[in-house]
Phi, psi and omega in degrees: 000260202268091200284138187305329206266003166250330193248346165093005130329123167299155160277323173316321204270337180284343173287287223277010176250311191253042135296291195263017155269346172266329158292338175284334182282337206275315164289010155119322202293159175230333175248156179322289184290015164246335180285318179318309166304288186282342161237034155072033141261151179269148198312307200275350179288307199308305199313302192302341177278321182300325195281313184308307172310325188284320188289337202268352193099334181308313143251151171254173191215119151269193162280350203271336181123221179257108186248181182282147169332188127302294180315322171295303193318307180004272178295339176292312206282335180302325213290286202240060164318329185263016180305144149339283199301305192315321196300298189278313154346280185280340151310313173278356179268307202318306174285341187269325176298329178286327178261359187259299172125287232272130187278147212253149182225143137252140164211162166223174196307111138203153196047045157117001196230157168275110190250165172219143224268322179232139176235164174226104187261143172319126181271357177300134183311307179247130177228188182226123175279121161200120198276164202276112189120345196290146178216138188244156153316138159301325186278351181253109164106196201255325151252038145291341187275290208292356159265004185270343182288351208252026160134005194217052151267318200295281165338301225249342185267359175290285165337344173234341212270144188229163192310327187268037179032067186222203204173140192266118166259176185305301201236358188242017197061212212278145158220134192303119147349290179301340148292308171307320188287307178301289161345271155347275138349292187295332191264332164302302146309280209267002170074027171174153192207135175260138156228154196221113163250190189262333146293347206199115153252186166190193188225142185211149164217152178279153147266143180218153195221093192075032195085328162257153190327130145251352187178182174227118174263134172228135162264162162220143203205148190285139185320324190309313174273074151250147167202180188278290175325296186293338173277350162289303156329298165289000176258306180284316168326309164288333162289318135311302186292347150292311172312303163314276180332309174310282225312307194297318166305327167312305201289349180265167199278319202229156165276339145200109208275151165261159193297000184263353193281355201226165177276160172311309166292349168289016177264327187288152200243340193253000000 
């Protein structure tokens, strides 16, 4: 993080400054010249700490400012399995596998990758296996798309884009950048996005918490069950039960408050 050997600054004293730039992100501040104020660092000391925090997962940077990370959420959902916000989570994979038939994922982002944290598995004989821990490319699926819309397409297109400007899917061969980017977009609007392969599709929303990414919910189902139908049926479904799910997290005092600060029904989702 903060290097010592230039600013003369201890590593002890640069861990206990972006401690408490991280706690200040964890209270709700968000821009830069306010994290600096509440938690007593000078600006360039901050910048440089905010940008290390930010590389490590620990936080995330929007237009909106600084919110918490993929790597904090991480560790909060390890933490605190019985949280509301976990609660409301896995209620909601619970409900989209159930209205669906079809296995339900939450997942999130780390270190460059989708991991995924819950499953709702199919009782159908053929299934698309993905085990609780399993980590996928950001660039493959439907909630690979909606984390590159949410702040990680910039990052992520150099490391796939090949000189004619296209990019390797799971399952479809080569497919042009400007369609993933169009993708992108489309998930942004409408608040859910489909991807359709040759082994697979599935459907996917973001969760958010004040506006930032905290996950992704999906269904996913082997190609053979594809129809026009069940992806109109399976789109709004996920797009309602994300949106319900955003509403309950808005709705708690802290987005993660334990599950005893709140009444029991705000935990059902459906």
């Amino acid at each position: 993080m903060d290097q010592s050997g230039s600013s003369g600054v201890s590593p002890v004293r640069s861990v206990a400054r972006a401690l408490s730039l991280l706690k200040a992100v964890g209270g709700g501040v968000r821009l830069t010249g306010q994290l600096q104020k509440v938690a007593d660092v000078p600006g360039p000391t901050a910048v440089r700490l905010l940008n290390a925090l930010e590389s490590e997962g620990f936080v995330s940077r929007s237009v909106d400012g600084y919110a918490p990370g993929p790597a904090l959420i991480r560790m909060f959902f390890a933490l605190e399995p019985d949280s509301l916000a976990w609660r409301l989570i896995t209620s909601a994979v619970a409900e989209l596998n159930e209205k669906t038939h079809e296995t339900s994922l939450f997942m999130v982002e780390s270190d460059g990758m989708r991991e995924c944290l819950a499953v709702g598995e199919t009782k159908e004989q053929i299934r698309r296996v993905v085990p609780v821990g399993g980590r996928f490319p950001l660039h493959h699926g439907a909630s690979g798309i909606v984390f590159l819309a949410h702040g990680l397409l910039k990052k992520t297109l150099p490391g796939i884009t090949d000189a004619d400007g296209n990019y390797d899917t799971r399952s479809s061969g080569k497919r042009p950048v400007a369609d993933l980017v169009a993708d992108c977009e489309r998930a942004l609007r409408d608040g859910v996005v489909e991807s359709i392969g040759k082994e697979s599709w599935g459907v996917a929303s973001p969760v958010l918490r004040e506006g930032v990414l905290i996950g992704v919910l999906s269904v996913s189902t082997p190609a053979f069950r594809y129809s026009p139908e069940r992806l109109d049926t399976f789109t709004e479904l996920c797009r309602d039960v994300a949106a319900r799910t955003n509403d309950l997290l808005a709705r708690v005092a802290s987005g993660f408050a334990p599950a005893d600060d709140t009444d029991d029904e705000a935990c059902s989702a459906s």
